[in-house]
N, C-alpha and C positions, 0 to 999 in steps of 0.2 A: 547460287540458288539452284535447289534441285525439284525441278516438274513432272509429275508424273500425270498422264493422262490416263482418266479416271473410267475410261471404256476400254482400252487393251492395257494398261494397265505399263507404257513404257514408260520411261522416265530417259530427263533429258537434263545437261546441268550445262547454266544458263550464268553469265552475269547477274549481278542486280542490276545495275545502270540499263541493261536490255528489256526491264522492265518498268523502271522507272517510278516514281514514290507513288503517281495516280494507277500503277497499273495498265493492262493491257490486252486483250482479245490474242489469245495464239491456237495455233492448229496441230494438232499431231499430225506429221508427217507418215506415221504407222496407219492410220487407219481414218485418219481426214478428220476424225472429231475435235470442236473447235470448245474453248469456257474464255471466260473473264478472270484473269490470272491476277488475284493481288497484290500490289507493290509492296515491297521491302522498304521499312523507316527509313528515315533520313538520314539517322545516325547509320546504319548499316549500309547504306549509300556510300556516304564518305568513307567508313572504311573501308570496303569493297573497293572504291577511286584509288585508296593510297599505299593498299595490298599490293606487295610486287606480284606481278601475273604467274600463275602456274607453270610446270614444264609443260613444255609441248606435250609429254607422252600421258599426261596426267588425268586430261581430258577426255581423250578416247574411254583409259581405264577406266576412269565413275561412269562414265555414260553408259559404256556396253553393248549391251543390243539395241539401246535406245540411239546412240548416235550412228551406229550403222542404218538404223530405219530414218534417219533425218534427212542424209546425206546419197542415200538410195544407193550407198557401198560403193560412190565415185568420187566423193570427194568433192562434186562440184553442184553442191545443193544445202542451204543453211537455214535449215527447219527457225530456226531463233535468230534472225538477223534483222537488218530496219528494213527491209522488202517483203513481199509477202511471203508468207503466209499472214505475218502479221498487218491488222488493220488499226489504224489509230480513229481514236475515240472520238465519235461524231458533234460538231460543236452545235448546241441547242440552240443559240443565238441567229447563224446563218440559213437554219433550216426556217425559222420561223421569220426570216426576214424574205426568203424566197416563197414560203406561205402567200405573207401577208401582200409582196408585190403580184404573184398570182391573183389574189382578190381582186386586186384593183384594178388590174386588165379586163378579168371578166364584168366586173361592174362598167368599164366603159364601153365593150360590149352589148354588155346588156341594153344601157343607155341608148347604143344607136340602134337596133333591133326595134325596142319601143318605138323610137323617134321616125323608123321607117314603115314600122307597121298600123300606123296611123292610132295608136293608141296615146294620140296625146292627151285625155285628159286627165289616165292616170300618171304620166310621166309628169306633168305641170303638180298634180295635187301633193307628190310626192319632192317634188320640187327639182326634178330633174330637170328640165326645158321651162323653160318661157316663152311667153306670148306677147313681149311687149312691142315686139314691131313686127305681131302681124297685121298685113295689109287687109283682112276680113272685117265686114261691116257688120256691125249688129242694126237690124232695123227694127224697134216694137211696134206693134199691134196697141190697138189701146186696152185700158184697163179693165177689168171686169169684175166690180165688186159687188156684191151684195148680199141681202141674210139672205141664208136659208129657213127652212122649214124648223129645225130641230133650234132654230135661236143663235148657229153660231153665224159669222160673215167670213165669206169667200172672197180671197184676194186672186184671181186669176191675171197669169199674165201669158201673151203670146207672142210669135214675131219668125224672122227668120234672121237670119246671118248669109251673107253676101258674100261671097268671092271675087272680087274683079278685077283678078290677073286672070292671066293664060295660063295657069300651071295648078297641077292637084295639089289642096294644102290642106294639113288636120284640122280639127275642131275640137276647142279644148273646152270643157265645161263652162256653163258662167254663172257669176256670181250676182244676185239680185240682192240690195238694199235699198232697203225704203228709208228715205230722209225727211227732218222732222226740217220746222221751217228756217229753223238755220244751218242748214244743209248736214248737219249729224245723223250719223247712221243709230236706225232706233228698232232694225229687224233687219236679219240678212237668211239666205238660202241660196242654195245650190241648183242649177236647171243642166240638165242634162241634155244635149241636142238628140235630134233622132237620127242623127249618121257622126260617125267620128272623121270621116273623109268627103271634103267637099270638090268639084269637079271642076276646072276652068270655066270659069261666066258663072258657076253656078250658086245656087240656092239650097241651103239647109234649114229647117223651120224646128219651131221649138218654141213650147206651150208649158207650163205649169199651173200647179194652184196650190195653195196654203191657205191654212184656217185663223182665224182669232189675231190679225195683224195690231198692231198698237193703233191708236187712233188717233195718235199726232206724226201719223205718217203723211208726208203732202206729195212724195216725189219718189218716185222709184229710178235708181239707179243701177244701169244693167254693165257687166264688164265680164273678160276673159280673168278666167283662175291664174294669176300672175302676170296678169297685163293689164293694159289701160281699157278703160270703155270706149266701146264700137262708137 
């Protein structure tokens, strides 16, 4: 097979097998410009395999000026060999396997970031952490229901949440249902605390209200966003 590089214009004469039937990425040795060289059929493969090899002198002759610029006129330099200049052909498979383990490092990154920046209640709602064995207590306020002016009824509810370790822990949102008198849930919502990080001993408080509750609610049931109730 004979190569010519399509920017100065040498030419180089190559096996086919050195190219192989997928083809291959080569460089002109003349002037560094590199293409995607296309392989030779199958058929022309095997003949090439079972051709007796040229003379030695036969090779210089076709190439020309082209193999003296391969070879930099010492002899000891092979523009078309299995080393570089040539690169072989990048596998899609591996690239997108080292992708997709990179994602997943940063996502557990991510995860702990969150989990130290005390943004737990979006990490719980997203379902990245739980709450099921935190030691924080939910304490309610009592209820505060009544109509309004305009005809509709205020469900207010308030309270704090308790800390009672020695150590600073998040505060993950919670979940308020109202249960009907066989303890089914018949209206739920989301309260939001007013600090996401709570202090050794300490107290965080948090208050809601919602309109037009069902009126076979008998019981309000307060809990963390992926954990049990305080």
């Amino acid at each position: 097979m004979i190569l010519e590089c399509a920017a100065c214009r040498t030419r180089y004469l190559v096996p086919d097998t050195a190219i192989g039937p997928e083809g291959r990425t080569v460089r002109c040795a003349n002037c560094k410009n590199s293409w995607f060289q296309e392989g030779a059929s199958v058929a022309a493969l095997v003949e090439s395999a079972a051709a007796p090899p040229p003379p030695a002198a036969a090779a210089p002759a076709m190439a020309g000026a082209g193999q003296q610029a391969a070879d930099g006129g010492n002899g000891d330099y092979d523009a078309f060999g299995y080393t570089a200049p040539f690169r072989p052909r990048r596998n899609p498979a591996r690239r997108y396997t080292l992708i997709a383990a990179a994602a997943g490092v940063a996502m557990l990154v991510g995860v702990g970031v969150i989990s130290r920046s005390g943004a737990a209640g979006l990490a719980t709602q997203l379902g990245l952490i739980g709450t099921a064995q935190s030691p924080l207590r939910i304490e309610q306020n009592r209820i505060d229901r009544h109509d309004l002016p305009s005809g509709s009824e205020m469900f207010a509810v308030s309270g704090r949440i308790v800390n009672p370790t020695g150590q600073k822990l998040p505060v993950a949102d919670l979940r308020a249902d109202l249960l009907d008198a066989q303890g089914r849930s018949v209206y739920s919502w989301t309260i939001t605390p007013e600090a996401r990080v709570v202090g050794p001993k300490g107290i965080v408080e948090f208050r809601s209200a919602t309109l037009d509750v069902p009126n076979n609610g008998k019981a309000l049931r307060l809990s963390f966003l992926g954990g049990a109730a305080g």
